[in-house]
Backbone as a printed PyTorch tensor [residue, N CA C, xyz], in Angstrom:
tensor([[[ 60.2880, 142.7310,  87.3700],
         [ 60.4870, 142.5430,  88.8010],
         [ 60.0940, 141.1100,  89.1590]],

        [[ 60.5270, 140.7480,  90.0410],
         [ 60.3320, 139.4680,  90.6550],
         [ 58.8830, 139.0390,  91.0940]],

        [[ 58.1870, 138.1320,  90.7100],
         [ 57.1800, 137.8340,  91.7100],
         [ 57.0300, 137.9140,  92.8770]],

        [[ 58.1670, 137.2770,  93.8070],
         [ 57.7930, 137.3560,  95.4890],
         [ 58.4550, 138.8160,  95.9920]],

        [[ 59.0380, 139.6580,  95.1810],
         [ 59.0720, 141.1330,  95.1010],
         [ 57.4910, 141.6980,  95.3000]],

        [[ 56.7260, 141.4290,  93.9960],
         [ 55.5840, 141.8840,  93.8760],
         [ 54.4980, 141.6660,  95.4350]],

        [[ 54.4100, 139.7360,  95.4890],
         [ 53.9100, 139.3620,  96.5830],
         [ 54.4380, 140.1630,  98.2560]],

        [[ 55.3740, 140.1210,  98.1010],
         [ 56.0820, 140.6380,  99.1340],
         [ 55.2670, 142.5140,  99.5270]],

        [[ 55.4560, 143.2790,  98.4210],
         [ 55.1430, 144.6950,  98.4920],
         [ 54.1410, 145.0460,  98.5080]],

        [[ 53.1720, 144.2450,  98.5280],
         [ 51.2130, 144.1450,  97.4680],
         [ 50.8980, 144.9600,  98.8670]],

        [[ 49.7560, 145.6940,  98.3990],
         [ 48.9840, 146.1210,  99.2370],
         [ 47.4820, 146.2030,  99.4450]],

        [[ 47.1420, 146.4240, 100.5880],
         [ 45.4030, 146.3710, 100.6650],
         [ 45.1950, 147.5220, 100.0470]],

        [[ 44.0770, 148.1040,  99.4840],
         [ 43.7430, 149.2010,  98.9060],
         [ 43.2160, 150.0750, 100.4340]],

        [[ 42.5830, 151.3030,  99.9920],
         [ 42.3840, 152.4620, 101.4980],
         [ 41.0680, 152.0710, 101.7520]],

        [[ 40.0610, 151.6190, 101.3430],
         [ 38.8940, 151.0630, 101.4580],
         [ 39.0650, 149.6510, 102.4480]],

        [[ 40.0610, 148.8270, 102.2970],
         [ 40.3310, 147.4030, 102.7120],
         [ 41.1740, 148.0500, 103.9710]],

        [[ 41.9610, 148.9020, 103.7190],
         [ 42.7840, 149.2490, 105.4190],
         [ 42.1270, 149.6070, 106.3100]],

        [[ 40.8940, 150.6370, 105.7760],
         [ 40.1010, 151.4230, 106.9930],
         [ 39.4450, 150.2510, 107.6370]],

        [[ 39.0930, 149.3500, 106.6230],
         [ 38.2760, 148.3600, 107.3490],
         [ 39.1670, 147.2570, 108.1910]],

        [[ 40.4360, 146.9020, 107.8070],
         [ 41.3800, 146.3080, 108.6990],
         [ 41.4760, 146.9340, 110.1260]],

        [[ 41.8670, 148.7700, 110.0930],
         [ 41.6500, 149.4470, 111.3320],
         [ 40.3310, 148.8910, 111.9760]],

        [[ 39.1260, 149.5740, 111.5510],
         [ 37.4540, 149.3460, 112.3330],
         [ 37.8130, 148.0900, 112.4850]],

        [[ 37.7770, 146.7650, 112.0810],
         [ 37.8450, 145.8700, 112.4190],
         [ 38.4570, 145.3540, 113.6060]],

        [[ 39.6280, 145.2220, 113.1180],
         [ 41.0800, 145.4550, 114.7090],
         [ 40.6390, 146.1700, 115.7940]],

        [[ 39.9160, 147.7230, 115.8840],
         [ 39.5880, 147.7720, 117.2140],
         [ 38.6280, 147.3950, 117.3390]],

        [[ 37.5270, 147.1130, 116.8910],
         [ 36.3680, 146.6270, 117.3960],
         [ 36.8820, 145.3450, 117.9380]],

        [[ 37.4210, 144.3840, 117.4660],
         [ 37.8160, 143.0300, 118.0590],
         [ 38.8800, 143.3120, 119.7540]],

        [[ 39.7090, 144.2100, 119.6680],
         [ 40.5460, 144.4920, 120.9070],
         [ 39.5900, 144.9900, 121.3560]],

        [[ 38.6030, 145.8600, 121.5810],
         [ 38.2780, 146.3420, 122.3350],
         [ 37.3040, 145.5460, 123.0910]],

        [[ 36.4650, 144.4780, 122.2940],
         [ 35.3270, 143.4180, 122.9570],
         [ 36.4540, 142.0880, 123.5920]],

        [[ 37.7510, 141.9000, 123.1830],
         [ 38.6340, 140.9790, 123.9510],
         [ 38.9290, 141.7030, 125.0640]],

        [[ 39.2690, 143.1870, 125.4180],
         [ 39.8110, 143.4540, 126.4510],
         [ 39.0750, 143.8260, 127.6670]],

        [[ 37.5050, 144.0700, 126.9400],
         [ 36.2790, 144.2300, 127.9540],
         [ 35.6390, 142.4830, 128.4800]],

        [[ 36.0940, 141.6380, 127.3570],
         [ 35.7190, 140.2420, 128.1460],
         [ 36.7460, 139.5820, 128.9330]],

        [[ 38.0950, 140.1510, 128.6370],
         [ 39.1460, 139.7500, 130.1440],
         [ 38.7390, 140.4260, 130.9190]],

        [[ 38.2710, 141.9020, 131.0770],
         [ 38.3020, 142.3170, 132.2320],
         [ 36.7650, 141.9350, 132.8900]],

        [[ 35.9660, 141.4280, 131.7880],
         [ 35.0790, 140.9970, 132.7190],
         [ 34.8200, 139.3180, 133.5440]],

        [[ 36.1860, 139.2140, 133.1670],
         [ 36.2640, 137.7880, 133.5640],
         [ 36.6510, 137.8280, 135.2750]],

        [[ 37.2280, 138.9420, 135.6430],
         [ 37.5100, 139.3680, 136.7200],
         [ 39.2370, 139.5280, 137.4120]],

        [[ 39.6550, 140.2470, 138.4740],
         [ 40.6210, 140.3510, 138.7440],
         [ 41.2420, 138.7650, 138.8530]],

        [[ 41.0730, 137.9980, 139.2400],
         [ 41.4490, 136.4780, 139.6380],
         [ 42.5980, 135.8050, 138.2970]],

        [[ 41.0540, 135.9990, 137.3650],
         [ 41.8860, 135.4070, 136.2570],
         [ 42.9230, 136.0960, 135.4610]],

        [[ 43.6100, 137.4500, 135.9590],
         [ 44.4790, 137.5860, 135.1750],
         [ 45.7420, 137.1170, 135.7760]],

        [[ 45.4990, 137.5360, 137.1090],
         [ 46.4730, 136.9070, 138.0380],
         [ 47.0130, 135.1130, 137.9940]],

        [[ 45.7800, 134.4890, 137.9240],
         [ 46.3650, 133.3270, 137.9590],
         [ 45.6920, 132.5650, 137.1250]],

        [[ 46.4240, 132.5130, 135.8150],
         [ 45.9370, 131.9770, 134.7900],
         [ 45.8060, 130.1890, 134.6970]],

        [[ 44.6960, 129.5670, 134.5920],
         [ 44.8160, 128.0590, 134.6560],
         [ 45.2380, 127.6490, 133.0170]],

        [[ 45.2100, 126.2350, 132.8450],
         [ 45.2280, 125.6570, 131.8860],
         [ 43.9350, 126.1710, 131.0230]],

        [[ 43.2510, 126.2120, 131.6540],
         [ 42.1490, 126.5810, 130.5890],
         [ 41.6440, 127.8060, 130.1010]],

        [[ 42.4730, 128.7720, 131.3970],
         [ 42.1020, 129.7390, 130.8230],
         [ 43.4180, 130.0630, 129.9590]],

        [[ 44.1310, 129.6240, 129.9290],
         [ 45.2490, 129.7240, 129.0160],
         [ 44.6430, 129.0750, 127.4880]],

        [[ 44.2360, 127.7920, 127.4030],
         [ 43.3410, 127.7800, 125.8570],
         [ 41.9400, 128.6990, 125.7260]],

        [[ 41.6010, 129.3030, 126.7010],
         [ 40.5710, 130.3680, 126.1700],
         [ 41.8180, 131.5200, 125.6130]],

        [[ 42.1800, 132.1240, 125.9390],
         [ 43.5150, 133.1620, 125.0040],
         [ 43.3690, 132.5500, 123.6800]],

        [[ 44.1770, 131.4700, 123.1990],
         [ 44.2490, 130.5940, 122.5090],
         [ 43.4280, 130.1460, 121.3440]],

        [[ 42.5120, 129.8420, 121.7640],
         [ 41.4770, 129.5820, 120.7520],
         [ 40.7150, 131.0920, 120.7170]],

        [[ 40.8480, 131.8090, 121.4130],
         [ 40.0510, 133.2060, 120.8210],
         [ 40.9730, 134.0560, 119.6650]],

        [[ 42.3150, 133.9170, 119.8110],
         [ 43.0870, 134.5710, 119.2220],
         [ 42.7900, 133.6400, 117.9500]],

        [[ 43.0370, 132.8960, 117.5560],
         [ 42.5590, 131.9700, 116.4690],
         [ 41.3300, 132.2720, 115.8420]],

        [[ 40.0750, 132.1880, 116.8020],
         [ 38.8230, 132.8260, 116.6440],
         [ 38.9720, 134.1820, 115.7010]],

        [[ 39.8400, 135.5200, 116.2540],
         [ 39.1960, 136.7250, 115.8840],
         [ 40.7420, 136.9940, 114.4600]],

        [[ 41.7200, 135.7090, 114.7460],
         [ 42.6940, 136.2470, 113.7470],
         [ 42.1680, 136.3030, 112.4430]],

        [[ 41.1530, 135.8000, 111.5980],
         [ 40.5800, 136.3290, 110.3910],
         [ 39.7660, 137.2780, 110.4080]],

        [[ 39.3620, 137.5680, 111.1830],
         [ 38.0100, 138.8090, 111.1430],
         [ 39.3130, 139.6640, 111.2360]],

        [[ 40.4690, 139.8960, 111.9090],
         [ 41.2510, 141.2840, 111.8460],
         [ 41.3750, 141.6710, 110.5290]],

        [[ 41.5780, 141.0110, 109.4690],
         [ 42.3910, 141.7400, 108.3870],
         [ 41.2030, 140.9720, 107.0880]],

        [[ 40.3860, 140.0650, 107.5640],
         [ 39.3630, 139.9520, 106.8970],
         [ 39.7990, 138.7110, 105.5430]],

        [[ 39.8740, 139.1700, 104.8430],
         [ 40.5240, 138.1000, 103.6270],
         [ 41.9800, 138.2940, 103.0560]],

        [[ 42.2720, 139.4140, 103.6950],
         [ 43.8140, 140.4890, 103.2950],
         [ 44.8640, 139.3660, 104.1390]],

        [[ 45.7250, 139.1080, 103.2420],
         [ 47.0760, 138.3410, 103.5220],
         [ 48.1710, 139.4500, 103.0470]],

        [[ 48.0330, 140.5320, 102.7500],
         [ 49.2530, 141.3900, 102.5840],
         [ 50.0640, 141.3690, 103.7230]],

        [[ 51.1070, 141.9570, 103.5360],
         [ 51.8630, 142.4820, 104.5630],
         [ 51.8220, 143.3930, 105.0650]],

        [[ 51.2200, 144.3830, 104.1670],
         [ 50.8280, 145.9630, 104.6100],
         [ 49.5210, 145.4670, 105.6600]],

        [[ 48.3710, 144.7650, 105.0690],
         [ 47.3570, 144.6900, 106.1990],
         [ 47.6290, 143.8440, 107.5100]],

        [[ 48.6410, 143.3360, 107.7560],
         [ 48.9160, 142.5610, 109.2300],
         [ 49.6020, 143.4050, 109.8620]],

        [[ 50.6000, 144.5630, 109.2650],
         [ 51.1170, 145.4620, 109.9650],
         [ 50.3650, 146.7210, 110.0750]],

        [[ 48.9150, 147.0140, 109.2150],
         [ 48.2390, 148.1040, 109.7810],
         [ 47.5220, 147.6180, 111.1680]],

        [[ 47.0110, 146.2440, 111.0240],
         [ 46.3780, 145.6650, 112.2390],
         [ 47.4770, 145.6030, 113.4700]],

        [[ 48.3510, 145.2210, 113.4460],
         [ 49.0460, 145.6890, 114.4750],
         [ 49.5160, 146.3680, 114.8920]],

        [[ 49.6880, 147.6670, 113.9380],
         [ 49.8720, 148.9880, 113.8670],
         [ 48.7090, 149.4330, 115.0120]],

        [[ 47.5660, 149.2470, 114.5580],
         [ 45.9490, 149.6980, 115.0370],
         [ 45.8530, 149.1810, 116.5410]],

        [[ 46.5450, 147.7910, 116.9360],
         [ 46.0840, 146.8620, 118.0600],
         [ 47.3500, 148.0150, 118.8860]],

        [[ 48.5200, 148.2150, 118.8190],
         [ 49.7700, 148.9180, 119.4100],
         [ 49.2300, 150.4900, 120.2880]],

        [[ 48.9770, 151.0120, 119.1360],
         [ 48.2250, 152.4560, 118.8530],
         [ 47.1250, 152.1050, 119.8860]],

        [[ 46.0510, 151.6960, 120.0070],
         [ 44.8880, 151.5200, 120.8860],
         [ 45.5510, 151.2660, 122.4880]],

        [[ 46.3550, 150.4690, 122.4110],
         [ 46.6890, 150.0700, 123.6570],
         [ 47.9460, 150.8290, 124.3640]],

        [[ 48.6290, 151.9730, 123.8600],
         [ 48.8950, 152.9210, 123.9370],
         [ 48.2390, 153.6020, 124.4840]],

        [[ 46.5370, 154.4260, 123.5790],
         [ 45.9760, 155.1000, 124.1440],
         [ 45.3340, 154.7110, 125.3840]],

        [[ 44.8430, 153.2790, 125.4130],
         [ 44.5790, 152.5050, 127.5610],
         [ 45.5380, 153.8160, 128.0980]],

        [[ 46.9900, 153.0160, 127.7290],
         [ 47.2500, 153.3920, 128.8710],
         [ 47.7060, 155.5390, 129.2970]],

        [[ 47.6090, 155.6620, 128.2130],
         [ 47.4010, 157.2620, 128.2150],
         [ 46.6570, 157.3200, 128.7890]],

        [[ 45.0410, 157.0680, 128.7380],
         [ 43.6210, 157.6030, 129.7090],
         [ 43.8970, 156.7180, 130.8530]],

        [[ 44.1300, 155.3190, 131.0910],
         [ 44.4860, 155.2970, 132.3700],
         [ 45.6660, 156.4350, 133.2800]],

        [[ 46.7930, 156.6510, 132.5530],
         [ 47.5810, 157.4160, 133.4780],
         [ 46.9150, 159.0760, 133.8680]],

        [[ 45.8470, 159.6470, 133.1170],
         [ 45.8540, 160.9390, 133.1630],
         [ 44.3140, 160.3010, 133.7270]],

        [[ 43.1900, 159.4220, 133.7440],
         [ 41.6640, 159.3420, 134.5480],
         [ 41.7700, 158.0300, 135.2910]],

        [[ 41.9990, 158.7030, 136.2760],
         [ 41.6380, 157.6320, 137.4970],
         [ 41.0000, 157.1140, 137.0180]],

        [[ 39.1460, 157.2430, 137.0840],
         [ 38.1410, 156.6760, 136.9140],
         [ 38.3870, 155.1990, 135.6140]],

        [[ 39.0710, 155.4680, 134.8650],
         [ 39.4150, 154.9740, 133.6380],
         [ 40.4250, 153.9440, 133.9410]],

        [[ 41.3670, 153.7100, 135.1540],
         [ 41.8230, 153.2780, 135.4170],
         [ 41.0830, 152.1060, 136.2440]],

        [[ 40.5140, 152.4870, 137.2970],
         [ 39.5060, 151.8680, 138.0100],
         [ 39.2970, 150.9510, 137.4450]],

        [[ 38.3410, 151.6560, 136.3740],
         [ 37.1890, 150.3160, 135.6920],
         [ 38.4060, 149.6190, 135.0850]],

        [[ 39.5380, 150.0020, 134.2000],
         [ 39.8880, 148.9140, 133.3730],
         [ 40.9380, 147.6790, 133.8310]],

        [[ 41.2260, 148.2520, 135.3930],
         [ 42.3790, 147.4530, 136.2520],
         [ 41.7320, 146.6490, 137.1740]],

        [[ 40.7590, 147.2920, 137.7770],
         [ 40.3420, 147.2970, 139.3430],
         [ 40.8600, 148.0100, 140.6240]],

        [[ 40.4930, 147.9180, 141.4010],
         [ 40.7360, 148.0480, 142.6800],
         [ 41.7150, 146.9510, 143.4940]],

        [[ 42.6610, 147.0050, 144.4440],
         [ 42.8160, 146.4490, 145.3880],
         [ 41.5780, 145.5540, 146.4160]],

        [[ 41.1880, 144.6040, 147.0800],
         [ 39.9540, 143.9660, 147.4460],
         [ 40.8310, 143.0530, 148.8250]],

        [[ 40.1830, 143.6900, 149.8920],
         [ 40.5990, 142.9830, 150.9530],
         [ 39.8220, 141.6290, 150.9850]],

        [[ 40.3760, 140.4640, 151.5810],
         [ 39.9060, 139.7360, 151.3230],
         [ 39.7040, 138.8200, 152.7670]],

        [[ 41.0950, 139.0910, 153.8970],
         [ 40.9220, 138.7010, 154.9580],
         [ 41.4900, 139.3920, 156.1050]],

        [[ 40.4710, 140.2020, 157.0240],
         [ 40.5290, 141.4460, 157.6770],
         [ 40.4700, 140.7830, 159.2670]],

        [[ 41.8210, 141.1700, 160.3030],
         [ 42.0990, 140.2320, 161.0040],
         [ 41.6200, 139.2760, 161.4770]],

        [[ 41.9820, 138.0310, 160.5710],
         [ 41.3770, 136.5480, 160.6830],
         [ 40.3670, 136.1410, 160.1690]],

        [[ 39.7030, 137.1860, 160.1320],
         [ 38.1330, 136.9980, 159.2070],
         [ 37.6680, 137.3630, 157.5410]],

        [[ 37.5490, 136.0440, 157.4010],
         [ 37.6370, 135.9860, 155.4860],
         [ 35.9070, 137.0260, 155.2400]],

        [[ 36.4450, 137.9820, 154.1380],
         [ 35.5360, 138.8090, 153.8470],
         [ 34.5830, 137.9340, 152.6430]],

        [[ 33.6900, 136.7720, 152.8220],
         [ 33.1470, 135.8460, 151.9990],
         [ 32.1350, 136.5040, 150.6410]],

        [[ 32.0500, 137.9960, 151.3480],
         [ 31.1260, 138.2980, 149.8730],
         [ 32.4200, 138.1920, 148.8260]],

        [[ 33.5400, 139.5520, 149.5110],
         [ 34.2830, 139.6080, 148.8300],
         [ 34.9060, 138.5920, 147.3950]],

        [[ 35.1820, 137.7430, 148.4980],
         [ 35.6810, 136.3130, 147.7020],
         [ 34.8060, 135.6440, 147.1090]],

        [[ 33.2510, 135.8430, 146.9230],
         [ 32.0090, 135.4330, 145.8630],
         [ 32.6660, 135.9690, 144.7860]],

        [[ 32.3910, 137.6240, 145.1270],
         [ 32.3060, 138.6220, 143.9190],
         [ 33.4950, 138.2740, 143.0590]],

        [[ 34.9220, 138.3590, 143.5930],
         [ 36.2610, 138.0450, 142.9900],
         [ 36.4150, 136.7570, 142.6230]],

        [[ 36.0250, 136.2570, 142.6630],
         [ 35.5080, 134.3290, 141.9650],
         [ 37.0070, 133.8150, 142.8420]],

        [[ 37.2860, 134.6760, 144.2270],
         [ 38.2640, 133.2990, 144.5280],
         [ 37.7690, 132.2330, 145.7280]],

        [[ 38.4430, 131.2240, 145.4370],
         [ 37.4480, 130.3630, 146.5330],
         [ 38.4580, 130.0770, 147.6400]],

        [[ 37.7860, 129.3610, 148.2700],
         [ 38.8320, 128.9990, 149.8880],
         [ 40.0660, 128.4130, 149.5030]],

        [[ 40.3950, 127.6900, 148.5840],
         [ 41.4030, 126.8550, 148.1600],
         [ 43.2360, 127.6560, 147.4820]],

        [[ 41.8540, 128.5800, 146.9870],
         [ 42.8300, 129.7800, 146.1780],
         [ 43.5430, 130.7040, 147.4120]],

        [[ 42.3840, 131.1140, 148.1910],
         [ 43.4500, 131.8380, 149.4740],
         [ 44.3570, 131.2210, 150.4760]],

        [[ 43.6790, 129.9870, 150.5260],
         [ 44.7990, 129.2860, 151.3490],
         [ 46.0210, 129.2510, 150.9070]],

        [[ 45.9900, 128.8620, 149.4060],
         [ 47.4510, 128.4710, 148.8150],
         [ 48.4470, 130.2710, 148.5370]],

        [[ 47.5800, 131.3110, 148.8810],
         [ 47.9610, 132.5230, 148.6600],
         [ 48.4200, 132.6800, 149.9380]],

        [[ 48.0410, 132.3620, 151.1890],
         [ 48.5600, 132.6160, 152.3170],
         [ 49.8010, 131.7480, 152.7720]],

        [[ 49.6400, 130.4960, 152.2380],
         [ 50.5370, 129.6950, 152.1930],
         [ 52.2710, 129.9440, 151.7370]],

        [[ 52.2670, 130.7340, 150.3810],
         [ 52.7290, 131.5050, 149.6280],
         [ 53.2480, 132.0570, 150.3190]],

        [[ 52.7330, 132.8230, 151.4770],
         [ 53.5510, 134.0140, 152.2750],
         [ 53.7950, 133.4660, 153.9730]],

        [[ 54.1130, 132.2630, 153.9830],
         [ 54.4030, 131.2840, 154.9550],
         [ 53.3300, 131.5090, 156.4880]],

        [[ 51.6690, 131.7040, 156.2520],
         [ 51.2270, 131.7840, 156.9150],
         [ 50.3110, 130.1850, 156.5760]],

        [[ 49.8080, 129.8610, 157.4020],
         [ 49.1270, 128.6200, 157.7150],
         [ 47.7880, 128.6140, 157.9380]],

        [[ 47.4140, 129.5410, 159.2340],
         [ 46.0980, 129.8860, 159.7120],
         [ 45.4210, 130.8620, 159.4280]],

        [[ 44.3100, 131.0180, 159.5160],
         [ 43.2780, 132.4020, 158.6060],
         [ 43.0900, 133.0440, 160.3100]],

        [[ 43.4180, 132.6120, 161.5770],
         [ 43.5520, 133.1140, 162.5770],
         [ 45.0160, 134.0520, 162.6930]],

        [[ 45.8500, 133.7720, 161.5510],
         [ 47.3400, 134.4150, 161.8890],
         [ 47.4490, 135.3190, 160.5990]],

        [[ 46.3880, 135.6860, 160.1060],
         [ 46.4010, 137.2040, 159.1380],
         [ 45.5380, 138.2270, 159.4740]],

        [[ 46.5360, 139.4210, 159.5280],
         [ 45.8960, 140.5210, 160.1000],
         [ 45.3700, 141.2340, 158.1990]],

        [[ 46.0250, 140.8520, 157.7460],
         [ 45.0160, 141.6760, 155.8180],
         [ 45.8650, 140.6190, 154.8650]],

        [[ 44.5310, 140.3320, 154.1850],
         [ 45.3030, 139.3350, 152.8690],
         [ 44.0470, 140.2030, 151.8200]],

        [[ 44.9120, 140.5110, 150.9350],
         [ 44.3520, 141.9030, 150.1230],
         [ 44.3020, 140.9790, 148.4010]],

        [[ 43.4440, 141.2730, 147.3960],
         [ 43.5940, 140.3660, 146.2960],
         [ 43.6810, 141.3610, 145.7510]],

        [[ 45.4620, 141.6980, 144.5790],
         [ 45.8090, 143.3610, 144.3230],
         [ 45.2770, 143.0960, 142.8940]],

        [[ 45.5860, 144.6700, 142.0850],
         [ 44.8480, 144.3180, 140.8780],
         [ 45.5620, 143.4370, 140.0100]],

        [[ 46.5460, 142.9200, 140.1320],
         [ 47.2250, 142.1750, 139.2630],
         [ 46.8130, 140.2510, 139.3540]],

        [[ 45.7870, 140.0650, 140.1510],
         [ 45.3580, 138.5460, 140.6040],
         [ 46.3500, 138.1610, 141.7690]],

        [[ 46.9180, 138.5580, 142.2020],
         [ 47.9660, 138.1320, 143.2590],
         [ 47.3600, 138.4580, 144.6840]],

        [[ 47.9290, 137.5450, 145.1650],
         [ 47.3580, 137.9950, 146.9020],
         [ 48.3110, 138.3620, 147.6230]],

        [[ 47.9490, 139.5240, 148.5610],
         [ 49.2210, 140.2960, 149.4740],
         [ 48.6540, 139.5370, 150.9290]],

        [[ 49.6260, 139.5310, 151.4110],
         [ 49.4120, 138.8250, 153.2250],
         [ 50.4930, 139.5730, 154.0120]],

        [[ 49.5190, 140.2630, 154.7750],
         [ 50.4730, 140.8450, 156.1190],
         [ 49.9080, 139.7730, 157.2790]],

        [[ 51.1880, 138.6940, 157.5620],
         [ 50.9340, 138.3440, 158.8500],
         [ 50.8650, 139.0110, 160.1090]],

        [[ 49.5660, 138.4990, 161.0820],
         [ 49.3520, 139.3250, 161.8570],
         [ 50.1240, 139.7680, 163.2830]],

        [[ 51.7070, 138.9070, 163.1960],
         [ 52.7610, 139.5780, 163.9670],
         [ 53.7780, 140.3980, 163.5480]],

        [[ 53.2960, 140.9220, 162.1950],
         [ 54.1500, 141.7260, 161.2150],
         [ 53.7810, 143.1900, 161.9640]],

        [[ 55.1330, 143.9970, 161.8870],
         [ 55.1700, 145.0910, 162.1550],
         [ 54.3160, 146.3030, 161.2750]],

        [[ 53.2160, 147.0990, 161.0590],
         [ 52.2540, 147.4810, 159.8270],
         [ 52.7080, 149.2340, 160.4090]],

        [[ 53.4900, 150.0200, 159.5390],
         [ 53.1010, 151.3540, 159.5370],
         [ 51.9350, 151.8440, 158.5490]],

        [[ 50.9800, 152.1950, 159.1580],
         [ 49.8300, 152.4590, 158.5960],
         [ 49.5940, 154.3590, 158.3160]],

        [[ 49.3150, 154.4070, 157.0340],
         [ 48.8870, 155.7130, 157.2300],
         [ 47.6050, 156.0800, 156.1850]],

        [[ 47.0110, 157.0140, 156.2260],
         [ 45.7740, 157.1460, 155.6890],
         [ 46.0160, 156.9400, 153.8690]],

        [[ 47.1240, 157.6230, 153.1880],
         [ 47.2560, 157.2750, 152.1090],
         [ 47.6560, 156.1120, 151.6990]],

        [[ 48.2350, 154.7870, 152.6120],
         [ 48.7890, 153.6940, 152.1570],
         [ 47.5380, 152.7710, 152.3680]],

        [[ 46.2700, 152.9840, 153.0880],
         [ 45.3030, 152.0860, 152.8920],
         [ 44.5680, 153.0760, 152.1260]],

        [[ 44.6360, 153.8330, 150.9600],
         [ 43.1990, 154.8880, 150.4760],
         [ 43.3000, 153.4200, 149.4850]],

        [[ 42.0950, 153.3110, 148.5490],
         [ 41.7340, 152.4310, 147.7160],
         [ 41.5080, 150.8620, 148.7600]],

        [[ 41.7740, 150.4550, 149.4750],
         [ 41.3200, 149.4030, 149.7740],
         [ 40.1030, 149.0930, 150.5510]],

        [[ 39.2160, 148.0700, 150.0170],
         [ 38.4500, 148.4200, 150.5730],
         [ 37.5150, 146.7710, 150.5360]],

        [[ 36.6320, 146.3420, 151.3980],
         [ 36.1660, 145.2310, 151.8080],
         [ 34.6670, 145.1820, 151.1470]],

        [[ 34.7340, 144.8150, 149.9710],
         [ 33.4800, 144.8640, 149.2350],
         [ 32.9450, 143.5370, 148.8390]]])
């Protein structure tokens, strides 16, 4: 048989895979608990830098996944393992709220007619600069001419200007909330 046949087919042994698996999630699971503890902001609006933090971490943890294994079988159990995990997210997010909560967030009002909710915007690391250009976004100008500018879980900011027509009902504001 061919050499790059051989190279090509080689495999990690079951001792070297299990540890490719443990490995792989232990690494997704401490990357996906330090994005989310980076906060709602930064997923939404990713800077330059936080774009080389991705970057150089993925670099960072790409040898610890598969360890010294250059097979082909071990880069596709690791991504096999990284697929599979993030699958199951979103299984326990769709069936536990609670699970959802923590791993998305909440919706976070941020400016409740005219008046900027300032803890809020501590806690959510956004600063005055960031909401302006979010209100801006939705062709409002003044923090006197928003009746709710909401920071959703995706880093994005929602703005209902405050001559906007609002059907309000108890289930379309449940989850929001001025913290």
């Amino acid at each position: 048989m061919h050499q790059w046949l051989l190279e090509v087919f080689s495999y990690p042994s079951l001792t070297t895979t299990l540890g490719i698996v443990a490995k792989t999630t232990a690494i997704y699971l401490f990357v996906v608990l330090g994005i989310r503890l980076l906060g709602t902001r930064e997923m939404g609006q990713m800077t330059i830098y936080d774009f080389v933090l991705v970057v150089v971490i993925s670099n960072a943890v790409q040898n610890a996944l598969v360890g010294g294994d250059t097979t082909l079988v071990g880069g596709i159990v690791s991504a096999l393992t990284m697929l599979l995990i993030n699958r199951l997210f979103t299984v326990f997010m769709t069936r536990y709220s609670w699970f959802e909560t923590a791993m998305v967030g909440e919706p976070v009002v941020l400016v409740n007619d005219g008046h900027v909710q300032w803890d809020s915007m501590h806690r959510q690391g956004v600063d005055k600069d960031t909401l302006m250009a979010g209100l801006r976004e939705h062709g409002v100008i003044d923090l006197k001419d928003v009746r709710l500018a909401v920071l959703e879980v995706d880093g994005t900011i929602s703005v209902v200007p405050r001559d906007a027509t609002v059907h309000r009902t108890r289930r379309s504001l449940r989850g929001l909330r001025a913290t």
